[in-house]
CHARMM internal coordinates of N, CA and C (Angstrom, degrees):
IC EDIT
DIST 1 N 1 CA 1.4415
DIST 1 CA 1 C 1.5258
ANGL 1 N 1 CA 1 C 107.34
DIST 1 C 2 N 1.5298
ANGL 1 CA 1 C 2 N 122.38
DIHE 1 N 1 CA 1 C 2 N 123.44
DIST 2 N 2 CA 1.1459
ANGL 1 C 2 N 2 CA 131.05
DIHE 1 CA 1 C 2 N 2 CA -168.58
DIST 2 CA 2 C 1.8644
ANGL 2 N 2 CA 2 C 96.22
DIHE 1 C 2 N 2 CA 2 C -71.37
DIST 2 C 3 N 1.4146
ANGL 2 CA 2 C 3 N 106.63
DIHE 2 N 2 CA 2 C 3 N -163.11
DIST 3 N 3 CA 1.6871
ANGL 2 C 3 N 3 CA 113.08
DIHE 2 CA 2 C 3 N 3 CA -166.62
DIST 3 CA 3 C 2.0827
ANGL 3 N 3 CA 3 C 95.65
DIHE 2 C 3 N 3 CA 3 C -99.18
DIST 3 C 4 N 1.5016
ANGL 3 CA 3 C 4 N 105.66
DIHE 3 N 3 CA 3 C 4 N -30.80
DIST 4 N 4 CA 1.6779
ANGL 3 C 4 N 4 CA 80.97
DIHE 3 CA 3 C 4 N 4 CA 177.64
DIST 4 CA 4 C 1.6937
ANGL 4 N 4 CA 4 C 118.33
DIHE 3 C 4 N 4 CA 4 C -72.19
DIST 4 C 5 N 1.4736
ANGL 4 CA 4 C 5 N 101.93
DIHE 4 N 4 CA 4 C 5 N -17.74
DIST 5 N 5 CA 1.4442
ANGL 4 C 5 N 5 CA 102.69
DIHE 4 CA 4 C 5 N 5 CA -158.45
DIST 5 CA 5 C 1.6402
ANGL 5 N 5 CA 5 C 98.67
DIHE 4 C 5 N 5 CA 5 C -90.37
DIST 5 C 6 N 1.0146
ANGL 5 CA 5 C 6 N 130.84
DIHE 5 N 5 CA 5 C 6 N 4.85
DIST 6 N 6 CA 1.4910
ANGL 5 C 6 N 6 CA 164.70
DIHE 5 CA 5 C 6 N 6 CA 168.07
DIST 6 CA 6 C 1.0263
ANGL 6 N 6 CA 6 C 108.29
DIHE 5 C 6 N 6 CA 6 C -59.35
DIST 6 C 7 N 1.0325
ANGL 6 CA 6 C 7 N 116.25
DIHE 6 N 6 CA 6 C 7 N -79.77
DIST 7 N 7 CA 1.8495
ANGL 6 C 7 N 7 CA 162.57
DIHE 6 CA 6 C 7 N 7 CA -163.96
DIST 7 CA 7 C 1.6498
ANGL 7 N 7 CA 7 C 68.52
DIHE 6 C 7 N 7 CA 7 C -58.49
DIST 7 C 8 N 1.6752
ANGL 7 CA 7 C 8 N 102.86
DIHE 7 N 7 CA 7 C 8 N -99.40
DIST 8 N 8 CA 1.5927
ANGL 7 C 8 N 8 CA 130.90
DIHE 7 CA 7 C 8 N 8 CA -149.87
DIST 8 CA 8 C 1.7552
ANGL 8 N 8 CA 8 C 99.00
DIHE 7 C 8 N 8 CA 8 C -29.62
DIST 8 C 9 N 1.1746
ANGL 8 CA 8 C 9 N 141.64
DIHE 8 N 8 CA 8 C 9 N -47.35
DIST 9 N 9 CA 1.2293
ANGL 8 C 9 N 9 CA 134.81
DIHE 8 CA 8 C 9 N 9 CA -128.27
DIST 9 CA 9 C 1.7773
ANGL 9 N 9 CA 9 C 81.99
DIHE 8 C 9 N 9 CA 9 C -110.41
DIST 9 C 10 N 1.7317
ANGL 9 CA 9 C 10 N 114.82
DIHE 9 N 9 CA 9 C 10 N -40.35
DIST 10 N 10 CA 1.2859
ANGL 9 C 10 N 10 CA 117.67
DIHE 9 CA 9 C 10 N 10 CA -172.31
DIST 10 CA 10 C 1.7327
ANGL 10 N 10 CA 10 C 101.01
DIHE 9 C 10 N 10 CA 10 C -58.39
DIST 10 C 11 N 0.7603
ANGL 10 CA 10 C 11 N 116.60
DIHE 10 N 10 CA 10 C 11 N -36.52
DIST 11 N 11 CA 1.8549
ANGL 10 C 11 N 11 CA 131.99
DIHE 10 CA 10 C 11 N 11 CA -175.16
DIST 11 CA 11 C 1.3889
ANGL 11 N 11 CA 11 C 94.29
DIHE 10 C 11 N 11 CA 11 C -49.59
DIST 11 C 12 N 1.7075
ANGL 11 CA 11 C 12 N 98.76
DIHE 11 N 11 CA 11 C 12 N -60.01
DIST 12 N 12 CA 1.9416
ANGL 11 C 12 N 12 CA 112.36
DIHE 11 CA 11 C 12 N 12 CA -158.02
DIST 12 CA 12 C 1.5766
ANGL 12 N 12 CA 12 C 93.69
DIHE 11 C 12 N 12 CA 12 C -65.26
DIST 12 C 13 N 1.0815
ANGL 12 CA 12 C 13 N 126.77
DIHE 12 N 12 CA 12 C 13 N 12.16
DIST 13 N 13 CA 2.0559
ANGL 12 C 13 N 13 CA 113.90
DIHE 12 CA 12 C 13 N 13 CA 177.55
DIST 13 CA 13 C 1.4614
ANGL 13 N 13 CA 13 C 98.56
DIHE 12 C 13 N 13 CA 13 C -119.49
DIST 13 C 14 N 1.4929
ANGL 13 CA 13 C 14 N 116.40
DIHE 13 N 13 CA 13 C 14 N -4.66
DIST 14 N 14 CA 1.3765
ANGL 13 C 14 N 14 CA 99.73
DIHE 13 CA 13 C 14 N 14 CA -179.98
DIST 14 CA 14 C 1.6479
ANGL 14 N 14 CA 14 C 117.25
DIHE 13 C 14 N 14 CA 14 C 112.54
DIST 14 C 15 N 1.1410
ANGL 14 CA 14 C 15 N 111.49
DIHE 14 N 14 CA 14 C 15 N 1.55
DIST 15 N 15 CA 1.6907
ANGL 14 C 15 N 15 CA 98.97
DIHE 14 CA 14 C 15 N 15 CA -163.89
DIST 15 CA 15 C 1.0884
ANGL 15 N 15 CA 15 C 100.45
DIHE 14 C 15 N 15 CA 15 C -127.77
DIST 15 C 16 N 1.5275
ANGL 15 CA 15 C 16 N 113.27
DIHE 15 N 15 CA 15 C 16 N 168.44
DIST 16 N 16 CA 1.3222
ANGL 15 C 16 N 16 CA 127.66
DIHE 15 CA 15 C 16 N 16 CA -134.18
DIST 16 CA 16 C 1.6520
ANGL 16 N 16 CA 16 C 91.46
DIHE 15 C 16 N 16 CA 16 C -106.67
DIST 16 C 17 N 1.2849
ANGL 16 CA 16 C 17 N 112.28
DIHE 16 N 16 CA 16 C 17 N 146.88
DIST 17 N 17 CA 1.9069
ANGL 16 C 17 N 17 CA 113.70
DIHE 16 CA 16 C 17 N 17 CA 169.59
DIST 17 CA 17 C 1.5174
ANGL 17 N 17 CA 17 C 113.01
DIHE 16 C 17 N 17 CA 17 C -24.77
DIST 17 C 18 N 1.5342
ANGL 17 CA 17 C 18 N 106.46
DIHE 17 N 17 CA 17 C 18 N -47.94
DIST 18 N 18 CA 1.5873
ANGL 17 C 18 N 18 CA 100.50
DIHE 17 CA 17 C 18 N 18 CA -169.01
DIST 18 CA 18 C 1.5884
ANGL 18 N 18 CA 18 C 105.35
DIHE 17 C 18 N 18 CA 18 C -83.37
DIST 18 C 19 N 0.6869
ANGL 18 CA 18 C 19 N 104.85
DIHE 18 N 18 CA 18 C 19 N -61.12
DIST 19 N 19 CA 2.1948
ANGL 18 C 19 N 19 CA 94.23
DIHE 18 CA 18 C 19 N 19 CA 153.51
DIST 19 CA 19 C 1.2557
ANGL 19 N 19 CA 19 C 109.01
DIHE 18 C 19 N 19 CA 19 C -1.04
DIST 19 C 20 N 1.3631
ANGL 19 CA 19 C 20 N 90.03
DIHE 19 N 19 CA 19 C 20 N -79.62
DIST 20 N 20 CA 1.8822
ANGL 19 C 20 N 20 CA 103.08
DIHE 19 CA 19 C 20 N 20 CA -168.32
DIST 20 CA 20 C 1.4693
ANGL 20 N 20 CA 20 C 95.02
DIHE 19 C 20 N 20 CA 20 C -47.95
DIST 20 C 21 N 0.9925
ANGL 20 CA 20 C 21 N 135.99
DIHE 20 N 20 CA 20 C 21 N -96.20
DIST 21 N 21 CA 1.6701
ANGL 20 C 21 N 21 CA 134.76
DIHE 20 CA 20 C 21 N 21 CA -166.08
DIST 21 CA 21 C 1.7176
ANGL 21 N 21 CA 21 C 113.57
DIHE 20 C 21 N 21 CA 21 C -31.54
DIST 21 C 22 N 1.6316
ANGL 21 CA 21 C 22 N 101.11
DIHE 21 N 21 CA 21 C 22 N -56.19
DIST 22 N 22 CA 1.6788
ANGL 21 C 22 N 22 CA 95.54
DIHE 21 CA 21 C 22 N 22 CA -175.66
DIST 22 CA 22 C 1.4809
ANGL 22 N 22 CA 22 C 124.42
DIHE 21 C 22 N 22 CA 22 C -65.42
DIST 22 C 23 N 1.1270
ANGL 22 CA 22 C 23 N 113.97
DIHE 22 N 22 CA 22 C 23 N -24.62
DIST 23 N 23 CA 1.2985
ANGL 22 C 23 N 23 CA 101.00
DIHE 22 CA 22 C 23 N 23 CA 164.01
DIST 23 CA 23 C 1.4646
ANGL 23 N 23 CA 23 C 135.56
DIHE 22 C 23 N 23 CA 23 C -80.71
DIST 23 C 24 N 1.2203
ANGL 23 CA 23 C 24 N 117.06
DIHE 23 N 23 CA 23 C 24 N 135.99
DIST 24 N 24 CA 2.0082
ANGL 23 C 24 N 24 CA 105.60
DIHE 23 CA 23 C 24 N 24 CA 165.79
DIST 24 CA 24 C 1.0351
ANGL 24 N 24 CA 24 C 140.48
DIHE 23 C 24 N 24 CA 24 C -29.54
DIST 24 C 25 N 1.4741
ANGL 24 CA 24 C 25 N 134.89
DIHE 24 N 24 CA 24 C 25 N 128.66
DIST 25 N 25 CA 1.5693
ANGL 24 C 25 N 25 CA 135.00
DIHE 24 CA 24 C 25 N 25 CA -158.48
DIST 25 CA 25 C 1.6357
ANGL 25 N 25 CA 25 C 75.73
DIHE 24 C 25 N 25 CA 25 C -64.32
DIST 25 C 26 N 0.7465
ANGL 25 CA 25 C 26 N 133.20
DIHE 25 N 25 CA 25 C 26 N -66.99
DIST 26 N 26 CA 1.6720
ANGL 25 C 26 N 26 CA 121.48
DIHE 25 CA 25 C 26 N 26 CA -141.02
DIST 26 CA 26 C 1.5893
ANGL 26 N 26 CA 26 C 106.87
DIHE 25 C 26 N 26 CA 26 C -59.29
DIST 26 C 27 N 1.1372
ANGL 26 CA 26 C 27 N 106.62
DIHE 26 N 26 CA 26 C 27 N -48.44
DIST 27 N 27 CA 1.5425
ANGL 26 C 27 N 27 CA 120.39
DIHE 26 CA 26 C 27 N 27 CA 173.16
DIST 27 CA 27 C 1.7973
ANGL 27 N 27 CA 27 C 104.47
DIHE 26 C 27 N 27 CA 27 C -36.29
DIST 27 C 28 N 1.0124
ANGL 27 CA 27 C 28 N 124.12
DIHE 27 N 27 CA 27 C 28 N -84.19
DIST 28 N 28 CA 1.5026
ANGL 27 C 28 N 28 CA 160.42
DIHE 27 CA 27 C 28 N 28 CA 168.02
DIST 28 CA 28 C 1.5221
ANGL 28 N 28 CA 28 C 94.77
DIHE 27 C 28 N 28 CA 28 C -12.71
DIST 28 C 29 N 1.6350
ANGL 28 CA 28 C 29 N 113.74
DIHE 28 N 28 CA 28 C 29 N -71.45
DIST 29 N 29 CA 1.0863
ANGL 28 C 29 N 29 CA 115.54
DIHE 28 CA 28 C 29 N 29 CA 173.79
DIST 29 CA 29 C 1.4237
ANGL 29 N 29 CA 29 C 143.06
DIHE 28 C 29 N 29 CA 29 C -74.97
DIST 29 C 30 N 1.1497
ANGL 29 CA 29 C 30 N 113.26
DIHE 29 N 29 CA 29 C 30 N 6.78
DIST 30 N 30 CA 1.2839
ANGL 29 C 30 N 30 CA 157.59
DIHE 29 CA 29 C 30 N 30 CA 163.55
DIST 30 CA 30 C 1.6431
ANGL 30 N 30 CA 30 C 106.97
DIHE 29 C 30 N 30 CA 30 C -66.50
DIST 30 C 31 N 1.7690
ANGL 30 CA 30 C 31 N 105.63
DIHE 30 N 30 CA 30 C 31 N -66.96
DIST 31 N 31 CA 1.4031
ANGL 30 C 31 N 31 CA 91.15
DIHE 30 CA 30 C 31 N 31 CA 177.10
DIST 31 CA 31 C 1.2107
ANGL 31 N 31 CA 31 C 117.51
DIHE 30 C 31 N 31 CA 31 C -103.48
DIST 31 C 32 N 1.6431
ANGL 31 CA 31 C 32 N 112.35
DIHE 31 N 31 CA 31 C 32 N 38.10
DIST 32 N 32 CA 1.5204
ANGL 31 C 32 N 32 CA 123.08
DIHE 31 CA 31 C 32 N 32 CA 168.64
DIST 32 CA 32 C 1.5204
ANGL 32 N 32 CA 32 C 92.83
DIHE 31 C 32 N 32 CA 32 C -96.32
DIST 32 C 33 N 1.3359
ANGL 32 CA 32 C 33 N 129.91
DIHE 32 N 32 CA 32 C 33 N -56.74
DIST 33 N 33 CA 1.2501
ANGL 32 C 33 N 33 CA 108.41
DIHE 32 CA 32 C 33 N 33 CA -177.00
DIST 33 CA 33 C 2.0872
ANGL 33 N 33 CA 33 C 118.84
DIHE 32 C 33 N 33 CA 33 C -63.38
DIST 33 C 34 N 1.0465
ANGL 33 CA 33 C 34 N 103.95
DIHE 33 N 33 CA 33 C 34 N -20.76
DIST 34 N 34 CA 1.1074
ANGL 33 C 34 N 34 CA 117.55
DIHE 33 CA 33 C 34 N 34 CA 163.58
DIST 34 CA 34 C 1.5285
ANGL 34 N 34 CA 34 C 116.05
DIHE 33 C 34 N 34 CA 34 C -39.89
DIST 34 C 35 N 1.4510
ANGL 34 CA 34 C 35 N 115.12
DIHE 34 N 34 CA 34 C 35 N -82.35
DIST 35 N 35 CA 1.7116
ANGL 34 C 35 N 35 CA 120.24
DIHE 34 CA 34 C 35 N 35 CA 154.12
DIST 35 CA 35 C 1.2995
ANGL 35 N 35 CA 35 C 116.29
DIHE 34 C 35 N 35 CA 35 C -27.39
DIST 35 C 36 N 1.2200
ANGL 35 CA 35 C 36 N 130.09
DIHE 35 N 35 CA 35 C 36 N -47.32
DIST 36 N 36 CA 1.1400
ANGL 35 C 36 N 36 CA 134.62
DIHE 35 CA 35 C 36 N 36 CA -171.31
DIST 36 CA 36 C 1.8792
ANGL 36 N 36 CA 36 C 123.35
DIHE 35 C 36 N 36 CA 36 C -65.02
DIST 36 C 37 N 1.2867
ANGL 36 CA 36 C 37 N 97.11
DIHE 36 N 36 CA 36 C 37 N -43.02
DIST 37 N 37 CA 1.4972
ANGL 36 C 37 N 37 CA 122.82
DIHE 36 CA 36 C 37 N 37 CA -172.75
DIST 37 CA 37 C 2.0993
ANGL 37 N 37 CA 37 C 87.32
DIHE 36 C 37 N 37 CA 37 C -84.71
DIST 37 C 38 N 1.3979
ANGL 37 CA 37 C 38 N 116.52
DIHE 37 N 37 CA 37 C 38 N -16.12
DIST 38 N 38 CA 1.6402
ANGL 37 C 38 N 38 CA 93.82
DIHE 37 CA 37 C 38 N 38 CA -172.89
DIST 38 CA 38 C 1.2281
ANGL 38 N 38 CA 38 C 95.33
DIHE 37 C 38 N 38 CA 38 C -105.21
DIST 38 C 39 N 1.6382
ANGL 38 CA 38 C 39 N 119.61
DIHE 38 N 38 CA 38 C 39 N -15.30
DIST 39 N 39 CA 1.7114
ANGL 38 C 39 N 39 CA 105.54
DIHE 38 CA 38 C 39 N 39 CA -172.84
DIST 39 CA 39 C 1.5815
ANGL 39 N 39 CA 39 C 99.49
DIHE 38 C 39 N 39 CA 39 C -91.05
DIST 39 C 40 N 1.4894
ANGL 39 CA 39 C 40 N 142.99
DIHE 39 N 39 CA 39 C 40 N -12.00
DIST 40 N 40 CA 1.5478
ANGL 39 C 40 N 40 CA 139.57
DIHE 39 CA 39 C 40 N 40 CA 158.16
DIST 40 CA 40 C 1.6447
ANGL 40 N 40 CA 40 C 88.23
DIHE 39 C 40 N 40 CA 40 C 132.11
DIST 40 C 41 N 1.2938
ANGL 40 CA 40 C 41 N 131.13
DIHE 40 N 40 CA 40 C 41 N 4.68
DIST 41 N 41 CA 1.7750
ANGL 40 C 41 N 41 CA 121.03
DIHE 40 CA 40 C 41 N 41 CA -170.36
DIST 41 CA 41 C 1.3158
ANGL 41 N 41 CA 41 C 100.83
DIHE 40 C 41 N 41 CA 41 C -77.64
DIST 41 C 42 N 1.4558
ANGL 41 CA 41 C 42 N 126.07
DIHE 41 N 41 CA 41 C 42 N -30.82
DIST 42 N 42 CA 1.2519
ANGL 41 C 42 N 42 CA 103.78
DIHE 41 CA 41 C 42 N 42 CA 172.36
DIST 42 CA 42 C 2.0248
ANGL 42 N 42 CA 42 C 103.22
DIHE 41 C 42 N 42 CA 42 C -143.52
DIST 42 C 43 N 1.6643
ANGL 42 CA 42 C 43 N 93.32
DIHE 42 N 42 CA 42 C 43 N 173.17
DIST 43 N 43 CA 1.4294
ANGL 42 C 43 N 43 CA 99.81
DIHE 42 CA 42 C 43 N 43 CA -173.58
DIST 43 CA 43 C 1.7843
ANGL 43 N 43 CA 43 C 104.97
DIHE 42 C 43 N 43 CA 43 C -84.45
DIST 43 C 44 N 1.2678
ANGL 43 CA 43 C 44 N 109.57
DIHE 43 N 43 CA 43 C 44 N 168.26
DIST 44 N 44 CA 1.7913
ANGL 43 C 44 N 44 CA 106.49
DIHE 43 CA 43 C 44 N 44 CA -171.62
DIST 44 CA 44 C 2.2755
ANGL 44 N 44 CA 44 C 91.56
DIHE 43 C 44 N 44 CA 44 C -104.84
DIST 44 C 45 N 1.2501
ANGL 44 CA 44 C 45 N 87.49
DIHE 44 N 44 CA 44 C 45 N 115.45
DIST 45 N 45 CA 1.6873
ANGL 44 C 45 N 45 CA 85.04
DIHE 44 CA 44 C 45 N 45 CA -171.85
DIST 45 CA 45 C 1.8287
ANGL 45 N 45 CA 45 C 106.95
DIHE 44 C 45 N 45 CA 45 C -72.24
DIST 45 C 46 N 0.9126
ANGL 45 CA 45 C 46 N 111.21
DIHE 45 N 45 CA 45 C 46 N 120.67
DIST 46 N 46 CA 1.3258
ANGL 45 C 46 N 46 CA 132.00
DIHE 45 CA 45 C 46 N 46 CA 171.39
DIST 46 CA 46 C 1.6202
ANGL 46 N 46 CA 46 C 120.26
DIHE 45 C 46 N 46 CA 46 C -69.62
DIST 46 C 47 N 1.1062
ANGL 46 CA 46 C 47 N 130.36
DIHE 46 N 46 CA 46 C 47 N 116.67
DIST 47 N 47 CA 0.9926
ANGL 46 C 47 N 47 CA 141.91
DIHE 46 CA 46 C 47 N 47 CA 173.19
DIST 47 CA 47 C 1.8341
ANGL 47 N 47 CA 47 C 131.63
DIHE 46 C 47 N 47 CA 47 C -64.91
DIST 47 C 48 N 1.2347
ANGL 47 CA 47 C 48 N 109.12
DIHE 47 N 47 CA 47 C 48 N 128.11
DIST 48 N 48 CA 1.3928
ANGL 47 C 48 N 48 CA 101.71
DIHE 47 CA 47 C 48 N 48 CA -171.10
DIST 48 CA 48 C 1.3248
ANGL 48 N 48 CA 48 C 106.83
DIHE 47 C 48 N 48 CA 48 C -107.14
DIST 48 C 49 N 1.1222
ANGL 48 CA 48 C 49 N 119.16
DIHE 48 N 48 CA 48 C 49 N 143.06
DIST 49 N 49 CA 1.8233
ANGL 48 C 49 N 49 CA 131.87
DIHE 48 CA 48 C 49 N 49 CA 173.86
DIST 49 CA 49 C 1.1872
ANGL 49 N 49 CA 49 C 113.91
DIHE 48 C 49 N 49 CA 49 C -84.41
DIST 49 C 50 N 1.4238
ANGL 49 CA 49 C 50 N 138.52
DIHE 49 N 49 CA 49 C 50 N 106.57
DIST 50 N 50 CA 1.4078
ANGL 49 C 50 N 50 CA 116.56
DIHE 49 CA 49 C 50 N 50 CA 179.03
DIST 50 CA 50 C 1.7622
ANGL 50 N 50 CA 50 C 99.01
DIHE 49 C 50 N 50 CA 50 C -124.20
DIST 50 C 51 N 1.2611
ANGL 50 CA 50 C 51 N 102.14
DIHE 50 N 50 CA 50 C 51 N 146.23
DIST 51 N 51 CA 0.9789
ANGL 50 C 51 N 51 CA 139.62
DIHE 50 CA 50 C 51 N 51 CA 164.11
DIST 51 CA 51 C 1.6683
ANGL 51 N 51 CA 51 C 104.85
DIHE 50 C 51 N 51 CA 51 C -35.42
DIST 51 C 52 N 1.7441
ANGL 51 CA 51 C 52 N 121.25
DIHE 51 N 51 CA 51 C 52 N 152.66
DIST 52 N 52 CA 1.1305
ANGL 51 C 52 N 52 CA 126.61
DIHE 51 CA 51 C 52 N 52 CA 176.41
DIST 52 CA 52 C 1.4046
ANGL 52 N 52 CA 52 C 91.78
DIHE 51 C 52 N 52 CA 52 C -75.12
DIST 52 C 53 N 1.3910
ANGL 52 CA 52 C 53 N 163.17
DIHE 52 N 52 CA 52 C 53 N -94.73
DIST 53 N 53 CA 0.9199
ANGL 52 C 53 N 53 CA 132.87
DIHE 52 CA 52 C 53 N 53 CA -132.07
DIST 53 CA 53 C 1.5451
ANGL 53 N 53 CA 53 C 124.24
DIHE 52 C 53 N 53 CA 53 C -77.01
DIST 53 C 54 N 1.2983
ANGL 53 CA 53 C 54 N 107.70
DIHE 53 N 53 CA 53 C 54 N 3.98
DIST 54 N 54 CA 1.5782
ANGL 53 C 54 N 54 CA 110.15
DIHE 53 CA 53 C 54 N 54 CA 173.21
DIST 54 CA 54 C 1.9852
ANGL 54 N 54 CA 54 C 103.07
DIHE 53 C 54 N 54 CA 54 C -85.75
DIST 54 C 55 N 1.8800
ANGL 54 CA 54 C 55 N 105.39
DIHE 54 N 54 CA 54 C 55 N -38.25
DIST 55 N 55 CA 1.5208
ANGL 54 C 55 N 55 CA 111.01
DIHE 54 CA 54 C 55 N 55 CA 166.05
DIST 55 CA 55 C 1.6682
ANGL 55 N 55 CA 55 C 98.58
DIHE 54 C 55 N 55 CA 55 C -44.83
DIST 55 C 56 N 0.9550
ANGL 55 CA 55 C 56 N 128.83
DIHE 55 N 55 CA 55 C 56 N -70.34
DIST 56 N 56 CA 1.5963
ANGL 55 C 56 N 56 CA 128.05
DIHE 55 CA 55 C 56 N 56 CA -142.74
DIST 56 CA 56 C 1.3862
ANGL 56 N 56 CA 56 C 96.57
DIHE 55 C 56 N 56 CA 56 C -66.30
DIST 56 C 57 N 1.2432
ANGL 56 CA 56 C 57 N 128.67
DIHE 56 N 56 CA 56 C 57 N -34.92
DIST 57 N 57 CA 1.4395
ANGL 56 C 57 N 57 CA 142.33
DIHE 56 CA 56 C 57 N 57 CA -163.57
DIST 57 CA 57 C 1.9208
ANGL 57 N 57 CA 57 C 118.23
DIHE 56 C 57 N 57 CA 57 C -72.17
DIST 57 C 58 N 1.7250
ANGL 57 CA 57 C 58 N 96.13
DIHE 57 N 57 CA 57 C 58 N -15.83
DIST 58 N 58 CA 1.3190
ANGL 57 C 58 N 58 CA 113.34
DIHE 57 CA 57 C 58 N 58 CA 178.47
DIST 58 CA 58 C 1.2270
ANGL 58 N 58 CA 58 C 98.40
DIHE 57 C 58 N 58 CA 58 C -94.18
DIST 58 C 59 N 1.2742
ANGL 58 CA 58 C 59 N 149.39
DIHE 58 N 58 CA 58 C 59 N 32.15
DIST 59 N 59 CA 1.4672
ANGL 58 C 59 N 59 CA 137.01
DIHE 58 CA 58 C 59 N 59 CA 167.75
DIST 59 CA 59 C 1.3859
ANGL 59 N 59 CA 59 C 104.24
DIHE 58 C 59 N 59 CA 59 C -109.62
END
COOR INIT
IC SEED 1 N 1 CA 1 C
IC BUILD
């Protein structure tokens, strides 16, 4: 994600320029996908539990 689309989406949650900078990219983008998953743009990925022999079976 380039720096306007950054900016643009940081705006769409509400916070102020210095927001945008003081907080951590990861943080930030975190509750960009956040927005995202509440306005319908994307699905919330669900996590699967697997079992040790399905773990061992992924190598």
């Amino acid at each position: 994600m380039n720096r306007p689309w950054f900016e643009f989406y940081s705006l769409q949650l509400g916070m102020s320029r210095l927001e945008i900078f003081d907080l951590p990219y990861g943080r930030t983008m975190d509750l960009i996908a956040c927005l995202s998953i509440f306005n319908g743009g994307a699905e919330q990925k669900v996590k699967k539990r697997l079992t040790y022999d399905e773990a061992m079976g992924l190598r």
